[in-house]
C-alpha positions in Angstrom: -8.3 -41.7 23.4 -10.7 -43.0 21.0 -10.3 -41.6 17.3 -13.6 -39.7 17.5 -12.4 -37.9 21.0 -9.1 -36.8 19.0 -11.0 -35.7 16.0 -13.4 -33.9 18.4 -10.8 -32.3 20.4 -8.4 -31.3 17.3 -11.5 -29.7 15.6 -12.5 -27.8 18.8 -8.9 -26.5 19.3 -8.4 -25.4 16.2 -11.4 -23.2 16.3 -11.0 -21.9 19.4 -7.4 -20.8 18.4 -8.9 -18.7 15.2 -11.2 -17.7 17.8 -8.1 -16.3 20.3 -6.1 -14.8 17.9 -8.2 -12.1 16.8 -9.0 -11.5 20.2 -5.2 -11.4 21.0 -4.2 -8.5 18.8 -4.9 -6.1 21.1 -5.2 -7.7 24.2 -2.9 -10.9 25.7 -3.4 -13.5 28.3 -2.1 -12.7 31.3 -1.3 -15.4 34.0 -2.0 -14.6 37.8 -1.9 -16.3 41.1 -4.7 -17.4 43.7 -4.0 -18.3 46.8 -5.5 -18.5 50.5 -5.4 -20.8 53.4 -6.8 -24.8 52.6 -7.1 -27.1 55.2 -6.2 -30.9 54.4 -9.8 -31.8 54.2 -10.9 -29.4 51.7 -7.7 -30.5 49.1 -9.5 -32.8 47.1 -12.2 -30.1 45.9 -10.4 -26.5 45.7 -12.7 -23.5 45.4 -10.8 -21.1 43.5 -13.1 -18.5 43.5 -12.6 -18.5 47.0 -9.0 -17.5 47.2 -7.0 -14.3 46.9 -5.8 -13.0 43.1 -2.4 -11.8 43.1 -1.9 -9.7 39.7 1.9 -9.2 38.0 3.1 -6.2 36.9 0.9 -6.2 33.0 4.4 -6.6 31.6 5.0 -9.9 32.5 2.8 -12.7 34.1 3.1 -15.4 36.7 2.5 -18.8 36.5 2.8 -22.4 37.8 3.5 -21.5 41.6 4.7 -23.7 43.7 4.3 -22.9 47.6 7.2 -23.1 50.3 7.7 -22.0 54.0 10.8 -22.4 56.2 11.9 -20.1 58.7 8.5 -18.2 59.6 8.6 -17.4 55.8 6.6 -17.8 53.2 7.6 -17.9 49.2 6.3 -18.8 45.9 8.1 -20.0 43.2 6.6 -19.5 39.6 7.5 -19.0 36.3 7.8 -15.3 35.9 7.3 -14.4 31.7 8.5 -10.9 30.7 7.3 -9.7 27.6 10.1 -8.3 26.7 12.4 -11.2 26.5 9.2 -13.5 25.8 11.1 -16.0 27.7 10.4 -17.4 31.3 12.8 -17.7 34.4 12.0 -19.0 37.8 11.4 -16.3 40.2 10.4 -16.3 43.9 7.9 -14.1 45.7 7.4 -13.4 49.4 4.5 -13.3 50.8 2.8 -11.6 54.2 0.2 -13.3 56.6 -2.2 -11.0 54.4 -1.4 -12.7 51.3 0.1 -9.5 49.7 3.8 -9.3 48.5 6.5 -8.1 50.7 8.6 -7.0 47.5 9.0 -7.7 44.3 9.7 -11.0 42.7 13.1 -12.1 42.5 14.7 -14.0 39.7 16.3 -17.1 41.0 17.3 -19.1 38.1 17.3 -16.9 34.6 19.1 -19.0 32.1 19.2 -18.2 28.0 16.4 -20.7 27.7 12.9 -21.0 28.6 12.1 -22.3 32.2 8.8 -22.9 33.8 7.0 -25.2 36.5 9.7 -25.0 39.4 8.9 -28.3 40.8 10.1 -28.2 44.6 11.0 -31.4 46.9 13.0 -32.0 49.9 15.5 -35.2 50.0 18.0 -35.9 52.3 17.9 -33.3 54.2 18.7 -30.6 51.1 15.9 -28.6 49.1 15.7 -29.4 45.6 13.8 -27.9 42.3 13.3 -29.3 39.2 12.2 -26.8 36.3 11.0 -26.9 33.1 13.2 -26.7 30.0 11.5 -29.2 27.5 13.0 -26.8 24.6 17.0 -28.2 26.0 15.5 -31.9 25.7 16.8 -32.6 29.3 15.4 -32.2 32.9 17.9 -30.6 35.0 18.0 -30.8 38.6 18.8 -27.7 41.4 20.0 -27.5 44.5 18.9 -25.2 47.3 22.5 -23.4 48.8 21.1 -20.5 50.4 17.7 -20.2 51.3 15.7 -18.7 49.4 17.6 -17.2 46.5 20.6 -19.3 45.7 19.8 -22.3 43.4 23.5 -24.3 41.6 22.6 -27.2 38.9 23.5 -30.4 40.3 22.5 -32.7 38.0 20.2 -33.9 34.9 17.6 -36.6 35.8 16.5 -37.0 32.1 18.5 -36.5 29.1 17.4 -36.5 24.9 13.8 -36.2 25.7 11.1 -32.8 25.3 9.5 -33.4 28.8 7.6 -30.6 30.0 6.3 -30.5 33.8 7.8 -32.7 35.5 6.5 -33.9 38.7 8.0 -36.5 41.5 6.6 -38.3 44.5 7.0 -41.2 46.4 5.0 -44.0 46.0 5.2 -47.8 47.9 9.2 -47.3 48.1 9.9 -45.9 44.7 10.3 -42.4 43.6 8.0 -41.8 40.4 8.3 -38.9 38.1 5.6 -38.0 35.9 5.5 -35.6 33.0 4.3 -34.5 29.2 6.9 -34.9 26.6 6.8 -34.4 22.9 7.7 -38.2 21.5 5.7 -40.1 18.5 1.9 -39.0 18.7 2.6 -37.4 21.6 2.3 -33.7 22.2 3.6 -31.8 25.2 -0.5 -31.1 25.8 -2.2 -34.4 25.6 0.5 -37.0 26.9 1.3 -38.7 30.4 4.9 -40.7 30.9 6.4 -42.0 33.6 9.5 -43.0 35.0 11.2 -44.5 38.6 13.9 -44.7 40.1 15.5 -45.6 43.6 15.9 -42.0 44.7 14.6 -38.5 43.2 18.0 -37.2 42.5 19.3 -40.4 40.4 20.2 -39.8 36.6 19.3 -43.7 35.9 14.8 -43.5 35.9 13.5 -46.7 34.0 10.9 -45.8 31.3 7.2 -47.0 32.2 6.5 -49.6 29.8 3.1 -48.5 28.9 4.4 -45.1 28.3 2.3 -42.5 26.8 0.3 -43.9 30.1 -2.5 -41.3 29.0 -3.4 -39.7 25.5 -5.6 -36.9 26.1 -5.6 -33.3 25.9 -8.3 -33.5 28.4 -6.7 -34.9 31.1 -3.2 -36.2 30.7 -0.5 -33.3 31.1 0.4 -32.6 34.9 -0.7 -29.6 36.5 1.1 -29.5 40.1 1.9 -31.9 43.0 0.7 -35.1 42.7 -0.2 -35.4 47.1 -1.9 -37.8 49.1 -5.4 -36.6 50.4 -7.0 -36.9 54.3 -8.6 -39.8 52.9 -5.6 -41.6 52.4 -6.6 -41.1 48.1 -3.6 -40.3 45.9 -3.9 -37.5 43.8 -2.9 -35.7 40.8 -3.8 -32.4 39.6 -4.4 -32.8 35.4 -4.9 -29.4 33.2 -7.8 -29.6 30.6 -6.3 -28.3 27.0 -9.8 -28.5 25.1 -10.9 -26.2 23.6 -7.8 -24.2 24.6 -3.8 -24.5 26.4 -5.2 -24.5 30.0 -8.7 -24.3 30.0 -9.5 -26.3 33.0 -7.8 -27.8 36.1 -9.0 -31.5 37.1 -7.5 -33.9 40.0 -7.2 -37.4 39.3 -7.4 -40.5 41.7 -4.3 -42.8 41.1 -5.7 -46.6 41.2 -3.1 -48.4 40.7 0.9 -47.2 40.2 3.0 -50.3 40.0 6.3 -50.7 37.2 4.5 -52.3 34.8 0.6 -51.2 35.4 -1.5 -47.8 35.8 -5.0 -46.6 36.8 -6.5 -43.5 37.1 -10.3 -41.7 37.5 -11.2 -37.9 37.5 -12.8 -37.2 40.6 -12.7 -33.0 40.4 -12.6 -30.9 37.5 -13.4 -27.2 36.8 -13.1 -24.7 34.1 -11.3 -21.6 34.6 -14.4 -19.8 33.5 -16.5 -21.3 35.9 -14.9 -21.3 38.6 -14.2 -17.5 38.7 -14.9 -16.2 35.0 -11.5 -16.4 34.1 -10.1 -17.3 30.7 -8.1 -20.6 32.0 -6.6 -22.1 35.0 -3.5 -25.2 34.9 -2.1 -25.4 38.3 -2.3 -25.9 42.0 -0.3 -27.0 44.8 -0.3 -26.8 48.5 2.4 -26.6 51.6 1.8 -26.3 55.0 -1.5 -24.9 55.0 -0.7 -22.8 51.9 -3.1 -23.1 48.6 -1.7 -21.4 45.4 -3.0 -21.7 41.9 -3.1 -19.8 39.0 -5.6 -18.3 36.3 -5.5 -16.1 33.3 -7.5 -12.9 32.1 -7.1 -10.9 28.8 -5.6 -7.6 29.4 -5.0 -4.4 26.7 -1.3 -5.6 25.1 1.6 -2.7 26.8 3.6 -1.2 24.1 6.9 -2.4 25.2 9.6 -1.5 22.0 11.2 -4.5 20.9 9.4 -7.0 22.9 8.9 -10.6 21.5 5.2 -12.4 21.5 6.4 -16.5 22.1 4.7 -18.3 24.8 6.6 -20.9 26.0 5.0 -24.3 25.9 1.7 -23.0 25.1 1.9 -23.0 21.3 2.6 -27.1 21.6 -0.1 -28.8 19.9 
């Protein structure tokens, strides 16, 4: 990122955020879900006006879903945010052919610590997720002992860094894990790293030795699974922090992933404004058939007694 981008993009945040916070003492930014059926073709240009919203209770809201289905079932696993702990756990929601939940969500993994982006893989035969806890400085790893409710820490895959979203896949042989981390000049909103290993539950990932690969809070912090396209193109979905945490959703082409190089190009982007006049939008993903995203409208504030008003990872600058 060239000096001028980062002046342009620190002055343009900072007024927007003047901007948000009057706004935000009466009303607070909810995150929802969208979701809908999206054939392989149409991966590599979502329309998210075109799916379903699927609105939280206005206590609480929902955010970075990740799609799964085994067993005739369908779930979503997403950060669920109660105000009144102002603290996120992971949560799962089931879902009907119609796209509406069959019951409320259910807490999964509720820790004393923030948790978000509940990365999901299958290795080995065994389910796996992978949250977000940048605040702990480690990324832990979960294992899947009863399907779909009962997750038991297994292991860390990175220790002593503030990595936020992090995000594996398999790539020529070697298991790549991508994510934002707070380190130098680098915020949790503006930086790419990455790391690989032999397998995707090791503890031993080698560093990327051109690590931040990106700088840029326009198109550098992950935002969902990186996936191969039906034109054989590998992709990864970016979130857009200017002028705001979450503005816009873009996918990237991967040129070139090797240990020691890296090339990407955006070939998608879109605003959450524009795509369905919402106030942001920072995630996708996709299994079996199944498209889930999420966006973020400004509702009246609840009066909840004793509830606390931290955000997570947004407030990272």
């Amino acid at each position: 990122m060239t000096p001028v981008r980062h002046i342009y993009q620190t002055l343009a945040r900072g007024l927007q955020k003047r901007r948000d916070a009057r706004a935000e003492r009466t009303h607070w930014p909810q995150w929802f879900l969208l979701l809908g059926e999206r054939e392989r073709a149409r991966w590599s240009a979502p329309d998210p006006a075109g799916l379903k919203p699927l609105y939280p209770p206005v206590d609480r809201f929902w955010a970075d879903p990740f799609a799964w289905s085994e067993g005739g079932r369908r779930f979503i696993y997403l950060e669920e945010y109660p105000l009144r702990t102002a603290r996120g756990r992971i949560s799962a929601l089931e879902i009907g052919a119609d796209f509406e939940p069959l019951g409320p969500a259910v807490p999964v993994i509720d820790e004393d610590r923030h948790l978000s982006y509940p990365f999901l893989f299958r290795f080995a035969g065994a389910l796996y997720l992978v949250p977000e806890s940048a605040a702990s400085r480690r990324v832990d790893l979960y294992r899947c002992d009863r399907f779909p409710f009962g997750w038991t820490r297994v292991g860390t895959l990175l220790a002593d860094i503030q990595a936020a979203d992090a995000t594996l896949f398999e790539h020529q042989g070697r298991w790549w894990l991508f994510c934002s981390a707070r380190q130098g000049k680098a915020r949790l909103n503006n930086a790419l790293f990455a790391f690989h290993a032999d397998s995707p539950i090791s503890d031993r990932w080698t560093a990327h030795p051109g690590n931040p690969l990106v700088l840029d809070y326009a198109g550098a912090r992950p935002g969902g699974r990186v996936f191969v396209d039906d034109q054989g193109r590998l992709l990864r979905p970016v979130q857009h922090s200017v002028p705001r945490y979450g503005y816009g959703l873009g996918l990237n082409e991967v040129l070139e992933l090797t240990p020691e190089r890296f090339r990407e190009r955006p070939i998608w982007q879109a605003t959450g404004k524009a795509a369905g006049g919402w106030r942001a939008m920072h995630h996708l993903d996709w299994h079996q058939g199944l498209m889930v995203m999420d966006a973020q409208r400004l509702i009246p504030r609840p009066h909840i007694p004793g509830a606390l008003t931290n955000q997570g990872q947004e407030a990272d600058s």
